[in-house]
C-alpha positions as a printed Julia matrix, in Angstrom:
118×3 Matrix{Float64}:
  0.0    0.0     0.0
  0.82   3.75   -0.83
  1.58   6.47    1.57
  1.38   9.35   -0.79
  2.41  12.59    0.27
  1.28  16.07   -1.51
  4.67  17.51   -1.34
  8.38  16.68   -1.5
  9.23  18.95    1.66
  7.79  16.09    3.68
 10.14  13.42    2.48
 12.73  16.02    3.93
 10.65  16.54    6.93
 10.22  13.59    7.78
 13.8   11.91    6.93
 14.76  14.65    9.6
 12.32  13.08   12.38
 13.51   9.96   11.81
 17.0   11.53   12.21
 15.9   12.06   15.44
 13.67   9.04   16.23
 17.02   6.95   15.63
 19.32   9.4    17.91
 16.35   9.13   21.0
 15.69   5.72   20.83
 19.43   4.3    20.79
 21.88   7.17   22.52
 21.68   5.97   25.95
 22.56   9.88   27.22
 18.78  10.15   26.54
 16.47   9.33   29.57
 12.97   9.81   28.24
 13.02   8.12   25.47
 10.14   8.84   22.75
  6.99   7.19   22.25
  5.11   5.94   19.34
  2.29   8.44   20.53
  4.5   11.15   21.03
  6.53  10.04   17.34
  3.23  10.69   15.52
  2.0   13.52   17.21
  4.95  15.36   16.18
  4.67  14.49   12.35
  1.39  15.65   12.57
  0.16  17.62    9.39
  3.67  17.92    8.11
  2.19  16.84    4.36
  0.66  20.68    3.75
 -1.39  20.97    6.48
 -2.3   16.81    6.21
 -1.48  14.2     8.9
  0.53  11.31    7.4
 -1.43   7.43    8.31
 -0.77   6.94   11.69
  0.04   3.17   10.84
  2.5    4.19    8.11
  4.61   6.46   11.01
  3.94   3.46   13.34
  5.57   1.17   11.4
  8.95   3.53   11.27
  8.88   3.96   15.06
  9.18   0.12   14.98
 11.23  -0.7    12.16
 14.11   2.05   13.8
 13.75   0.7    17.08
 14.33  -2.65   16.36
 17.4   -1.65   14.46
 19.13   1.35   14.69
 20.25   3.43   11.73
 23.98   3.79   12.06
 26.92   5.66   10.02
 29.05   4.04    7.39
 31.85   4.95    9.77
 29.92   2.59   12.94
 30.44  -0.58   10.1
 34.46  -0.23    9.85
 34.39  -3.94   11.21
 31.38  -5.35    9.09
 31.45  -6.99    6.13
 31.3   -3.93    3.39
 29.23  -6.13    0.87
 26.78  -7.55    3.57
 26.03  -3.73    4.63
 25.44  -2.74    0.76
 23.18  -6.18    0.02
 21.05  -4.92    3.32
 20.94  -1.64    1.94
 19.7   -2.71   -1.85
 17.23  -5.0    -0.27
 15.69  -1.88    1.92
 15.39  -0.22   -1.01
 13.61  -2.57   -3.43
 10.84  -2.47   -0.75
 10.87   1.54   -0.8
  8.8    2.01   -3.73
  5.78  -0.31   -2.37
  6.08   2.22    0.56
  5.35   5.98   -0.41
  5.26   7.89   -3.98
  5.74  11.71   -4.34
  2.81  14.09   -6.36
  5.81  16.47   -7.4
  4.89  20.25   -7.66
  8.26  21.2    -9.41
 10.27  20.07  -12.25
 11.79  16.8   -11.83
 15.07  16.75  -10.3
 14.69  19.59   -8.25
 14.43  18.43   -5.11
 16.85  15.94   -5.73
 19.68  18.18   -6.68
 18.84  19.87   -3.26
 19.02  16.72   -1.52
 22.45  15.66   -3.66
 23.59  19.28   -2.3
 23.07  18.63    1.51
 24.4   14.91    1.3
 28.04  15.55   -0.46
């Protein structure tokens, strides 16, 4: 099933909560950790003024606290092409999981995205 999203400023939204999903859930400095409840509330109406499925942000509160998003760096002792053939199977199941109606030309929200990344 689809989790569409009206604009491309929430894929950057919320790629940013989960940011911080990942960093409360698994840095033990961090007492109060973060609910589901209190994970959705704060993605709510991010999507112009629309609330993303509560099921759909569910399901990323549970996938990132069952495994923890680390840095390239954090897998200096793993096996480099066991971390890449976990990554390419993550992301033949992204498609099945949320599309983009894009308001702008293609590519340009990707170039911005390119730009913050390198």
């Amino acid at each position: 099933e689809y989790t569409r999203v009206e604009n491309s400023d929430t894929i950057f939204i919320l790629a940013f909560s989960i940011i911080m999903l990942n960093t409360d859930l698994h840095n033990p400095g961090v007492k109060n950790k973060m609910t589901i409840e209190q994970f959705v509330r704060n993605n709510r109406q991010i999507d112009n003024g629309k609330s993303l499925p509560p099921e759909f942000l569910v399901d990323i509160y549970e996938a990132i606290a069952e495994n923890e998003i680390k840095l390239n760096e954090e897998h200096q002792h793993s096996d480099e092409a066991a971390f890449w053939d976990g990554v390419m199977k993550r992301s033949a199941t992204a498609d099945s999981m949320i599309s983009v109606n894009r308001h702008g030309p293609a590519g340009e929200h990707e170039r911005e995205m390119v730009a913050v990344i390198w």
